[in-house]
Every structure is written in structure tokens, then in C-alpha cells.
C-alpha positions as CSV (number, residue, x, y, z in Angstrom):
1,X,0.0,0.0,0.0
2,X,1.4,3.2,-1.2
3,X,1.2,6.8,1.1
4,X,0.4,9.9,-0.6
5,X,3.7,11.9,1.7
6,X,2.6,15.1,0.8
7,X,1.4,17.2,2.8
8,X,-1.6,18.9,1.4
9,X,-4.7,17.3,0.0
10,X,-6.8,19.2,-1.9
11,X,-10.6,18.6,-0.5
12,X,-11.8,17.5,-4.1
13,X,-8.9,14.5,-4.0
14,X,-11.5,13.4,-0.9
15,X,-14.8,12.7,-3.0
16,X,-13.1,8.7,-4.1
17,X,-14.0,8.1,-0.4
18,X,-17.3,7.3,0.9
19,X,-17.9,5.9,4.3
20,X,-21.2,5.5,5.0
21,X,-22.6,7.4,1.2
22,X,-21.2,8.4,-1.8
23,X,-19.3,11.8,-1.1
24,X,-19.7,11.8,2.7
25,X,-15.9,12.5,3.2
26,X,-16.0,15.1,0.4
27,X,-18.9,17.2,1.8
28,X,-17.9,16.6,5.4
29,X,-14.7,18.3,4.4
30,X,-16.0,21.0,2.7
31,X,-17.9,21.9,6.0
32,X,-14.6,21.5,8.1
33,X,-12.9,23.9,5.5
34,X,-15.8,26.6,6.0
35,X,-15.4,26.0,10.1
36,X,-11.3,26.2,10.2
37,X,-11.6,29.6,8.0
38,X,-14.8,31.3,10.0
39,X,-12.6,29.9,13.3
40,X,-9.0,31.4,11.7
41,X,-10.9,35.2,10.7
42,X,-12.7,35.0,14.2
43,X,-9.1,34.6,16.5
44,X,-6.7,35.9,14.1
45,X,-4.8,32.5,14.0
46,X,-4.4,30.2,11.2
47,X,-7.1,26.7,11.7
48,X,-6.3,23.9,9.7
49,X,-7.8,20.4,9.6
50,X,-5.5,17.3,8.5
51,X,-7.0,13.8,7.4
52,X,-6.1,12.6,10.7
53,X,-8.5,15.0,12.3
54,X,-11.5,14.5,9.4
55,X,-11.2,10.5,10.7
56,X,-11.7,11.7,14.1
57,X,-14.5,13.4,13.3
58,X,-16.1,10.9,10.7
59,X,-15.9,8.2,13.8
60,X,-17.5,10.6,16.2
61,X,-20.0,11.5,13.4
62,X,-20.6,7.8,11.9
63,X,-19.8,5.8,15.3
64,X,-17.5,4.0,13.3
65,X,-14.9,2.7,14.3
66,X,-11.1,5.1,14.3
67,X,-8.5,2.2,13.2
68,X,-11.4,1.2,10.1
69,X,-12.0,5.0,8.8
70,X,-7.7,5.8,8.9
71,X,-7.7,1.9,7.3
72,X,-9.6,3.8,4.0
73,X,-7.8,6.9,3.9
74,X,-4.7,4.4,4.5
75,X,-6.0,2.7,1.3
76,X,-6.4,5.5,-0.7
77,X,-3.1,6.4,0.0
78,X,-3.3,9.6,2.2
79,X,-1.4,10.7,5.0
80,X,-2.7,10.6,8.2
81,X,-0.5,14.4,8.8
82,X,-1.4,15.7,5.5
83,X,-3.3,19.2,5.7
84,X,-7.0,19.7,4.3
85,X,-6.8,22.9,1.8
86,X,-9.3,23.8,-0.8
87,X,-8.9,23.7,-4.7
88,X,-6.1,25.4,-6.7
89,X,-9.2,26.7,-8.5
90,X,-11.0,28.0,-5.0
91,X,-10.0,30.6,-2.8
92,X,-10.7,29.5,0.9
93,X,-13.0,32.3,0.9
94,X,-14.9,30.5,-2.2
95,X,-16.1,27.3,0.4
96,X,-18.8,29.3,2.2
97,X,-20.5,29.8,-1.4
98,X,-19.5,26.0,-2.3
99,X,-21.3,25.4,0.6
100,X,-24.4,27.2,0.6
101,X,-24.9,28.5,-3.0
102,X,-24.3,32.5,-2.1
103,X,-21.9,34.6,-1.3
104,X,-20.2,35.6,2.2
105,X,-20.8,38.9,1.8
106,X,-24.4,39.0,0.1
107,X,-25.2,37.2,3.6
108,X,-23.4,39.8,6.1
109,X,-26.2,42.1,4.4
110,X,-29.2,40.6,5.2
């Protein structure tokens, strides 16, 4: 079994994975992404989410098993350190509207 060493996946790498239904990971991801950048402009810090701490949160979520949700990211090849980052496409910014189909700032409005 080969392990993706780098150290950034890109959160549309994460939709081969499903854990309980098709694209799970992938949209569970997406949410994480919108949390760690609402948390980062909130406390002035940097928050970032690695697949390590997506299985965490899958087993809590699922009640599945740790050791079987890292064995499928293990499977796909992805390191258990690497960090969660959008798209080369998306700006982090861009995961709110991926998210709820509108933009950040239309929403600050209303």
C-alpha cells in the first residue's frame, strides 16, 4: 500500500471516499474547510484540519470505528499528517458559497 507523503490534499482528492454514502468525506470536508476559516478570521490565527482529524470526526460522526475509517484513507493512500486545503481553483474564501450556494458577503447584508 502506497502513502500519498505530501502534505496537502486538496478537499476534491476526498470525494473517491465514501464511508457510509457516496461523497460523505468530500462534503464533510467541505464543512470542516468553512469551520477552520470562519474559526482562523474570528481569533486571528491560522485553523487547519488534517485527514487525521477528518477520521476523528467521521468516527464521532458515523460511530465507526477510528482504526477502520484511517484503514480507508490508508487505502487511498493519504497521509494521516497531510493538511485539508481547498482547490487550486477555490479561494478559501470561495467554500462558504460552495457550501451554501451564495456569497459571504451578500449574507453579512441581510
Amino acid at each position: 500500500m502506497y502513502i500519498n507523503e505530501r502534505k496537502v490534499v486538496r478537499v476534491s482528492e476526498l470525494k473517491t471516499i465514501s464511508i457510509q454514502f457516496p461523497q460523505d468525506v468530500y462534503m464533510l470536508a467541505l464543512w470542516v474547510l468553512a469551520n477552520d476559516l470562519a474559526y482562523s478570521k474570528q481569533h486571528s490565527s491560522t485553523c487547519r484540519t488534517t485527514i487525521h482529524g477528518l477520521s476523528n470526526k467521521l468516527s464521532y460522526l458515523t460511530r465507526i470505528d477510528l482504526k477502520s475509517i484511517k484503514s480507508q484513507f490508508d487505502a487511498a493512500g493519504f497521509s494521516d499528517e497531510a493538511i485539508i486545503e481547498p482547490d487550486d481553483n477555490n479561494h478559501p474564501n470561495d467554500i462558504f458559497q460552495l457550501i451554501t450556494g451564495e456569497d459571504e458577503k451578500n449574507s453579512q447584508k441581510n
